[in-house]
N, C-alpha and C positions, 0 to 999 in steps of 0.2 A: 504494500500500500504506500502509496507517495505520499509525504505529510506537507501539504499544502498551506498552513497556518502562515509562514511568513512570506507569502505570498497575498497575504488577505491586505488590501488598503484600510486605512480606520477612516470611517466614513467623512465626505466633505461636511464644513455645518449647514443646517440650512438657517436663512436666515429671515426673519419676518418683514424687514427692512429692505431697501435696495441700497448695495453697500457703494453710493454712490456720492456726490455733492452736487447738490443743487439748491440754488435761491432763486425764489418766486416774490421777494418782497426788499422792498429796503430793510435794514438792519439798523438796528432794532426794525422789526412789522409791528405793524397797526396792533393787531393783539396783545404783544409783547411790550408795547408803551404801555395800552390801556392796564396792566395788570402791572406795570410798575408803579404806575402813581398810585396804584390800592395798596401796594409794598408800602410806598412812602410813608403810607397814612398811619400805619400800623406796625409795621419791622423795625428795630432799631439800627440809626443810622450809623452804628457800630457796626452792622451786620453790611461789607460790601460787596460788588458784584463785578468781578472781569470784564463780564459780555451781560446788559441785560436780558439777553433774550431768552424766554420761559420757554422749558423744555417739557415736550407733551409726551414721549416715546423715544425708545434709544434699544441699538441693540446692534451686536457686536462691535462697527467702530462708528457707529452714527447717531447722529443725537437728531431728532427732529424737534424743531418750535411749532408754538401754538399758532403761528402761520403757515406752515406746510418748510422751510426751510429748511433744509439739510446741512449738518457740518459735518467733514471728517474730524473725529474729536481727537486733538494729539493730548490732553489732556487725562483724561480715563477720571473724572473724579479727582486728579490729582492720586495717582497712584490705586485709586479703590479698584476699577472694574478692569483688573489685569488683564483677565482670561473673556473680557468682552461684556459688553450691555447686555442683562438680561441672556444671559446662557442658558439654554434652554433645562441642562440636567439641575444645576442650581435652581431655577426659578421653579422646577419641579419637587426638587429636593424638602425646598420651603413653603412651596404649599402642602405635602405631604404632613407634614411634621406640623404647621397648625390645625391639622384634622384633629391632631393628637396630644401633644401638650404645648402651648405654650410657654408655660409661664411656673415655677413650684418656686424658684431660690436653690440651688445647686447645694447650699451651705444649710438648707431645712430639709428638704428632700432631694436626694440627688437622681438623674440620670444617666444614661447610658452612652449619651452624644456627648455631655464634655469629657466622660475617658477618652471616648475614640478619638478625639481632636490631641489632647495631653499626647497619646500614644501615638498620633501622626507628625507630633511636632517631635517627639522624643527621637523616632525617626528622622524625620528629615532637616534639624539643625544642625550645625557644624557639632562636632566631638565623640566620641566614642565609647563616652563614658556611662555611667547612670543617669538620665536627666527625669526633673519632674516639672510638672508646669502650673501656672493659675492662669486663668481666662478672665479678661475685664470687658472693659467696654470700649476705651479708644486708647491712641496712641499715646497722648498724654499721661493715660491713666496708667498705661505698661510703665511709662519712662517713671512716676511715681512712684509705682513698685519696685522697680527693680533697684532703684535705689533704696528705696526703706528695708529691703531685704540684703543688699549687700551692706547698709549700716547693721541691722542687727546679725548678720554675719560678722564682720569684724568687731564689731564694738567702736567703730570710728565715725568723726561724722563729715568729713569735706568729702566733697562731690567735684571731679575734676572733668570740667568738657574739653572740646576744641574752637578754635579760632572757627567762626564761618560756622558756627554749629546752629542746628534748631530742633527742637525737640518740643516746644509745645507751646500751650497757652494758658496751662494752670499757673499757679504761684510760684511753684519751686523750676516748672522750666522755663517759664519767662525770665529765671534768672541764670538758667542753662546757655538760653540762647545768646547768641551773639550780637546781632542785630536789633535793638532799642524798638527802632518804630518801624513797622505798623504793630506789632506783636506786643509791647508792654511800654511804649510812651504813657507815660500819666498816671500807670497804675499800681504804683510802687505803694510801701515799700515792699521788697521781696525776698523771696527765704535766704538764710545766709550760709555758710559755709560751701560759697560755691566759685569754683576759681577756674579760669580759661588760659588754656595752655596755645603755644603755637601749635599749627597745624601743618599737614604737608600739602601743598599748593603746587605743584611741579612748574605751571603755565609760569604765573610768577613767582616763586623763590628761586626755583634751577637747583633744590638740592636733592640729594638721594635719596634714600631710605634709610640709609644708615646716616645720614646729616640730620636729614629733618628730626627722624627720633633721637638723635643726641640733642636736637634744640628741644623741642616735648620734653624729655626726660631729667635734661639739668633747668627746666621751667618748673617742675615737679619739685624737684628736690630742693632747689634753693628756694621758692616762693612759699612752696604748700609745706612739702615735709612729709615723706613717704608713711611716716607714722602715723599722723594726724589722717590718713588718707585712705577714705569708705570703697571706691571705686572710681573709674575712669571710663566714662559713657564716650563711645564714639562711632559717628557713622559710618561704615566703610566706605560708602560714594554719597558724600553729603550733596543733601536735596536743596532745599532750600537756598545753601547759600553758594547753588550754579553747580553741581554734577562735580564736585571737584572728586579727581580719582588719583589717590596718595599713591606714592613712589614708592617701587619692590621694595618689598623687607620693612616699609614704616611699619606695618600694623602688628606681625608675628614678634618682631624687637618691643613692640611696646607690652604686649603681651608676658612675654620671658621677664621682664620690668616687674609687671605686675605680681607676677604669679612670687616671682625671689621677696618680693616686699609687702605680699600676703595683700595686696589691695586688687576688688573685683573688676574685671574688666568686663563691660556690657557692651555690648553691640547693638545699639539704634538701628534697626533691619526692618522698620517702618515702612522708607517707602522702596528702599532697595529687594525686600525678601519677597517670598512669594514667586518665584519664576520668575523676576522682569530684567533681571540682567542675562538671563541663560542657565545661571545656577537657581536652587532652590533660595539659598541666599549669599547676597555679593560679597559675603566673608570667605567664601571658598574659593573664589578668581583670586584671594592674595594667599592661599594657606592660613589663615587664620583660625584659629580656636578658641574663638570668646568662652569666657563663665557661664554669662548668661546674653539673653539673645532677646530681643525683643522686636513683636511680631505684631500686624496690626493692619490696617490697610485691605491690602488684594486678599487676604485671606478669608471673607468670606464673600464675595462676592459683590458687593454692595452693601451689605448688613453690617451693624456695628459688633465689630467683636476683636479683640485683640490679647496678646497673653504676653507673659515672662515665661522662660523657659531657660536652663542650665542645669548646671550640678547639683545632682540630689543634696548632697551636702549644705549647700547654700540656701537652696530653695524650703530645705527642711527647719532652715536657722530657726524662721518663725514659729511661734508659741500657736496654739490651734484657738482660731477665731482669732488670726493678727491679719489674715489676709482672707479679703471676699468682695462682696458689693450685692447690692439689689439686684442688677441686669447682668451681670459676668457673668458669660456662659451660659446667654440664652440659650433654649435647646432648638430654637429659629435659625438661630445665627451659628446654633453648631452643626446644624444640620448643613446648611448652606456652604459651612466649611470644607465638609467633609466632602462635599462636591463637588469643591475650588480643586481639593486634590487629586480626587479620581481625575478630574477633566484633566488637570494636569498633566498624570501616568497617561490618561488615554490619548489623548490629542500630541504628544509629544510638545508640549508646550516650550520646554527647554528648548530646543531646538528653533521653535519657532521664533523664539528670543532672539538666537541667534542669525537669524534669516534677517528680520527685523533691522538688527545692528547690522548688518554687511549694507542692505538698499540705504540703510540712513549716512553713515559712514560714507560711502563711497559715492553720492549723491550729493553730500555736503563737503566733500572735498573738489569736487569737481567746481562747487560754487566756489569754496577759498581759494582757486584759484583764479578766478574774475573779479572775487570782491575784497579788496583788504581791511574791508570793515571786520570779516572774521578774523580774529585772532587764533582762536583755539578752540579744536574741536575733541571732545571726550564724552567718555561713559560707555557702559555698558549695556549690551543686551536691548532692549528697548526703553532703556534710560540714557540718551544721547542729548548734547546741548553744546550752541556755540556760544564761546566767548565774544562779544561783540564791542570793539573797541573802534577811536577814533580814528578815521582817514590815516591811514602812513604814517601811527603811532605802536603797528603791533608788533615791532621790532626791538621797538628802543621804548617808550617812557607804560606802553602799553595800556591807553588811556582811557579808561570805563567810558562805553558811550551807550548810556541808558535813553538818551530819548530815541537812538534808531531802533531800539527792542521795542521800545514803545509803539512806535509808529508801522513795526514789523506787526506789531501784537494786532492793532487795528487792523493793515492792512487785509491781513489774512483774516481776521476773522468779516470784513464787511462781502469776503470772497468765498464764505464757507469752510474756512479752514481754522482751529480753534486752539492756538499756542498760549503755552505759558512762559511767563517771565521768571526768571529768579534773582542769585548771586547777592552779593554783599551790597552793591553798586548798581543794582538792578539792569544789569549787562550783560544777563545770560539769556537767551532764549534755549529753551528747552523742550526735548520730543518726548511724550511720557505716552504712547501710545498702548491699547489694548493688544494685547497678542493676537488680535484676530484681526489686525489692519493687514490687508493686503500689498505686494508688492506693487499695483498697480494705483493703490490710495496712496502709498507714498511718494512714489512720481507724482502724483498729481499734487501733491502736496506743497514739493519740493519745488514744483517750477510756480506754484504761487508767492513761494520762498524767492524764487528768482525773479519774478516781474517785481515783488516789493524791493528787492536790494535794490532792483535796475533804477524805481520810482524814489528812492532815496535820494540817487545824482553823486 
């Protein structure tokens, strides 16, 4: 008998949508104003908006508005809908699972969905060791955790970030992050024992791995004091502050660091984890083996759900009832998990990652070589972004140039295509698409990409 099985294709997706871009309206449309000035009346104007335009339907890599408009979304949520809008086995997933329970408290009654999630992550994060996990609610809530538990692991209390870091919008990581405003202008004062080290920036510092972590490490020792010192949260390709992706050997060096001086090393794998760089998470493109791991974002699907995850040891530090919450670990949003990862294994999504990163890469190099407004091109996987600097500056003073990001951001989006900003200097433009964007959505993307540099001058 012939065994035919790898010879079986896994089926194409289908999709409800047509994975295409189209605009029928000016931008903002008519409905999309009408339903903003209802926002005004009633949202706070704390609460802001990239693109007003109100989104009716979405699904795999396109968002429709409540005027018929179509965008290719390079956005995803901002890192949420990895594996695509409304994936059909997830949106399955979750409705199944509200037939049945929604709601008990994991910590009064528990379920059988957040084992399977703890045991999918114990799986699939960096290390080989015994890991255990807690399930919360969002990203910030992980980054909370993870530090409250490597304090009551060590007995220490400084919390050391990096330069260019973001981690949240609670109290204690508005005073994580780097960047002041928009994130925590005015709303001080904020938690304290929290100290930011240099970071590795390759575009601009030009040191190595082994430099950069000699600067991080005599920052550490001479400022903080390895003693005084809870953990060291760091993202492995920081989001927010422009996709920056550290130099061979920074992270595993800082790591060896840590481990000699008993302090925890976490890994902010928010919006890097989950599939979106090619790996499950972007600690393992440097060899890295963080403590603990923090998860949050792409992992369910669109649903809120997020965890800590590391060594039993660490995670066990805590006394029983130190760690929980009301919504951690819905059984919605475990459900919905659990489906992120199948689709994962089945759809070979890794890969797709990497398909992703070649058409974007190699698409955007072809534009840095007509525009020297691009400085710097990096990232991984389907987390790519350029550095965008001043006219015949990105050689020598390499000179943040945030309004052509700006003007790129508009451009594309009055054309159907939906980028985001980031970086320190707001002079990143960055591609954070769903793994279900097509080769054929990214050309199409990329030469919107080109008529706006061309419309720059």
């Amino acid at each position: 008998m012939t065994d035919t099985t790898d010879a079986q294709d896994v089926a194409a997706p289908v999709y409800t949508v047509a994975q295409e871009r189209r605009i029928v309206t000016e931008i903002p449309g008519p409905r999309s104003r009408e339903l903003h000035e209802r926002r005004r009346a009633v949202v706070s104007g704390g609460v802001g908006s990239a693109l007003p335009v109100y989104i009716e339907r979405a699904n795999g890599a396109i968002l429709v508005d409540v005027d018929g408009n179509q965008f290719v979304d390079f956005g995803a949520g901002i890192g949420v809908t990895t594996i695509g809008h409304t994936e059909a086995s997830v949106v399955q997933a979750a409705a199944d699972q509200l037939q049945d329970v929604i709601h008990t408290l994991f910590t009064v009654t528990p379920y059988e969905e957040y084992v399977r999630v703890a045991e999918l992550l114990a799986r699939h994060t960096p290390g080989g060791w015994e890991k255990k996990s807690v399930l919360v609610n969002s990203g910030a809530e992980a980054v909370e955790n993870g530090v409250k538990i490597a304090r009551k692991h060590t007995g220490r209390r400084g919390v050391a970030v990096l330069d260019h870091a973001y981690h949240g919008r609670t109290n204690l990581t508005m005073a994580m992050n780097f960047k002041a405003n928009p994130y925590g202008a005015g709303f001080g004062p904020f938690a304290g024992d929290v100290y930011h080290a240099p970071s590795s920036y390759p575009y601009r510092d030009g040191l190595s791995g082994d430099d950069a972590a000699a600067r991080t490490i005599g920052y550490l020792e001479k400022i903080v004091g390895a003693e005084d010192l809870a953990c060291l949260v760091v993202e492995p390709i920081q989001g927010e502050g422009g996709f920056m992706v550290p130099a061979d050997g920074y992270l595993p060096i800082l790591q060896r660091w840590c481990t000699e001086h008993g302090v925890v090393m976490i890994a902010d794998e928010i919006q890097s984890g989950m599939a979106r760089t090619g790996r499950y998470y972007a600690s393992e493109h440097f060899g890295w083996e963080p403590d603990l791991v923090l998860t949050a974002k792409g992992i369910a699907g669109g649903l809120p759900l997020a965890a800590v995850t590391g060594r039993a040891e660490i995670m066990d530090a805590s006394h029983a009832g130190g760690l929980g919450g009301t919504f951690g670990g819905n059984p919605v949003a475990c459900a919905a998990a659990i489906a992120v990862f199948e689709a994962i294994e089945a759809g070979d999504l890794l890969a797709e990652a990497e398909r992703i990163e070649r058409a974007l890469t190699s698409g955007l190099e072809r534009l840095k070589a007509r525009y020297d407004v691009i400085g710097d091109i990096r990232g991984k996987g389907a987390m790519v972004a350029i550095e965008v600097v001043q006219p015949g500056t990105g050689d020598t003073t390499k000179q943040p140039n945030p309004d052509a990001v700006s003007a790129l951001v508009a451009y594309a989006a009055e054309r159907g295509v939906l980028f985001l900003n980031a970086g320190t200097w707001g002079n990143v433009l960055r591609f954070l698409p769903s793994l279900a964007v097509s080769d054929v959505l990214i050309a199409d993307a990329l030469q919107v990409l080109d008529d706006g540099l061309a419309a720059l001058g």
